[in-house]
Steps between C-alpha positions, in 0.01 A plus 500: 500500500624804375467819704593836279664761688218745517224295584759322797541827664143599480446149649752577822315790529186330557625259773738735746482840566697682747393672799774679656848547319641176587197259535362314195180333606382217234190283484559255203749387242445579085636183429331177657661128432501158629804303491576158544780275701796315348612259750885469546625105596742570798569261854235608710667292784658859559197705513286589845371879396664637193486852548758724277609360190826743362685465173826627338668379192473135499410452905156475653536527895129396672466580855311273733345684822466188682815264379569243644921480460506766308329810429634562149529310161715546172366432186644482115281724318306485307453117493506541944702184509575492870889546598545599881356624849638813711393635763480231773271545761662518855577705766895461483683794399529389125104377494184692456196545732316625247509620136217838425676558141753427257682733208761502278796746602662697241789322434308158464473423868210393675370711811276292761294689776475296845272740697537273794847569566489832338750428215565509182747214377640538111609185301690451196464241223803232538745526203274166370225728462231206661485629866550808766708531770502748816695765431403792713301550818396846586248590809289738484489823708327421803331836526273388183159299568445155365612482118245317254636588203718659308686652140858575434527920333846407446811357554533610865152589586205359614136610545258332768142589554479641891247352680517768755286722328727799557616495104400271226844350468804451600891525342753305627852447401721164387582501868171491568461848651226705519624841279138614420104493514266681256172531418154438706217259485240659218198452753195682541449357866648798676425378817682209444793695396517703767427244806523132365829486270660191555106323479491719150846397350390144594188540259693670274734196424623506189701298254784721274642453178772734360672526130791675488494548115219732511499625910133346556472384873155349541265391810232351515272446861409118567168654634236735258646580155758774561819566280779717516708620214861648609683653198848547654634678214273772488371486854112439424261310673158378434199333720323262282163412699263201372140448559579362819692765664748504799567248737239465719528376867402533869776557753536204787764511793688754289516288177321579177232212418418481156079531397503563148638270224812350388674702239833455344726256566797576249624793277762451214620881300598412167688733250137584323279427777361410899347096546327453809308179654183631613246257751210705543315255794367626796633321781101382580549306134805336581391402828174366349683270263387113584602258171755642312726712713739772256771713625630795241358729278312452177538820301853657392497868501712688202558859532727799326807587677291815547232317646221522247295154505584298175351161534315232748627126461272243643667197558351120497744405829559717796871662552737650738816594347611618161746549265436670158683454204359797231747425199346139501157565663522270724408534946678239662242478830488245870183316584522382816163305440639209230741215549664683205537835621714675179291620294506766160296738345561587106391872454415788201 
């Protein structure tokens, strides 16, 4: 389907509109499509809850929340013929407690995120080019809150959401240092904002994806349908708002309790455009389930690096992570719900 330039702008213009200077409020998609699942054949021996899939060159690397061993995986791509396991789980000094996110480094190391132990460890491919080793352990500064997640700027800085609510994130240093915060949480709830922080940031989780090729930091909030565009290179930033608004919650003992729905659970910045995984369920629906009980989100979100809505894919499985591929159309995705948990999407 062919959309000419004209009539694709007039079309933006009839689904978001924007209400203050930096807020782009949207309420459908000009571009609707279903796609379906290719199943990849991999050793699902390995797999408890697949929850990042990352690729580079010729290396997939899935992350497993709950591993057993090990919380990571290294795959040939793109047949995914299995080769090795990092990341053991363990409490010794050269083990894991746990694993919230995994990237590639710069220089074609990998970066793992242990928010237990407040860490993050960086391993390099051995000379064989079939498994990582443990190169690097650096601890966090102990003045920042609980780190969920994470995105490397550049090659000695990195930026963590703060889940204090004081700033919207958080710079640290290859040492691991805190040398920065910016920004705030984009919430109308000033209440919240001024007398429930901490209980805000927590409903304000979000998951981050940065490309360096084009300065596009993204977030997007695991509760309501929120994203946030960064342009570090020319310093703007826009609120992208869905039908279902902010985070909702109720405050209990201090902590924020989530009410509304489940919203995005991953966010990958392309050079041409912003994929998000988008859930939608209320927490009443997922509680409600009886037969068939799904985890993950059915619909895959594509935006402009400007944050204009370009299209709504409905998918026939239910994801949590993604990788996108744009030269060969092709999402590489997790379902946690299947014996065979790798799955692809083809694209147009």
């Amino acid at each position: 389907m062919k959309i000419y330039p004209i009539l694709f702008l007039l079309l933006l213009a009839s689904c978001a509109s924007f209400h203050q200077d930096n807020e782009m409020v949207y309420s459908s998609f000009p571009r609707e499509k279903k796609l379906y699942a290719q199943t990849l054949e991999v050793d699902t021996a390995l797999f408890r809850y697949p929850f990042r899939v990352r690729i580079e060159g010729d290396k997939a690397i899935v992350l497993d929340l709950h591993g057993t061993d090990h919380y990571c995986h290294v795959f040939q791509y793109p047949e995914f013929t299995y080769l090795n396991s990092f990341g053991k789980r363990g409490d010794s000094p050269e083990e894991m407690l746990s694993v919230e996110n995994v990237r590639y480094g710069k220089d074609g190391s990998v970066w793992l995120l242990d928010a237990n132990k407040g860490e993050l460890d960086r391993f390099v491919f051995s000379s064989s080019g079939d498994s990582l080793l443990l190169d690097e352990v650096v601890s966090l500064d102990k003045s920042l809150l609980r780190a969920l997640d994470f995105a490397q700027l550049d090659e000695s800085t990195f930026v963590i959401p703060d889940y204090s609510g004081e700033t919207r994130f958080c710079k640290v240093n290859q040492r691991g240092r805190l040398v920065g915060k910016s920004g705030t949480i984009p919430t109308t709830n000033d209440e919240a904002l001024s007398k429930a922080r901490p209980a805000l940031a927590q409903a304000w989780r979000s998951f981050v994806d940065y490309n360096p090729d084009n300065g596009v930091l993204a977030a997007v909030t695991q509760l309501g349908e929120v994203l946030e565009i960064y342009n570090l290179k020319d310093s703007t930033h826009v609120v992208c708002v869905g039908p279902n608004g902010e985070p909702e919650f109720k405050i209990a003992d201090g902590y924020g309790v989530p009410t509304g729905i489940m919203g995005f659970s991953d966010v990958k910045v392309t050079n041409r455009a912003i994929y998000a995984v988008f859930h939608g369920r209320t927490f009443k629906e997922i509680a409600q389930q009886k037969e068939t009980i799904v985890d993950g989100g059915q619909y895959i979100y594509v935006f402009s690096l400007q944050g204009e809505p370009i299209c709504k894919y409905t998918l026939d499985r239910y994801v949590y992570g993604i990788d996108v591929d744009e030269d060969k159309q092709r999402i590489t995705a997790t379902d946690v719900n299947n014996d065979q948990p790798i799955i692809q999407f083809y694209f147009d």
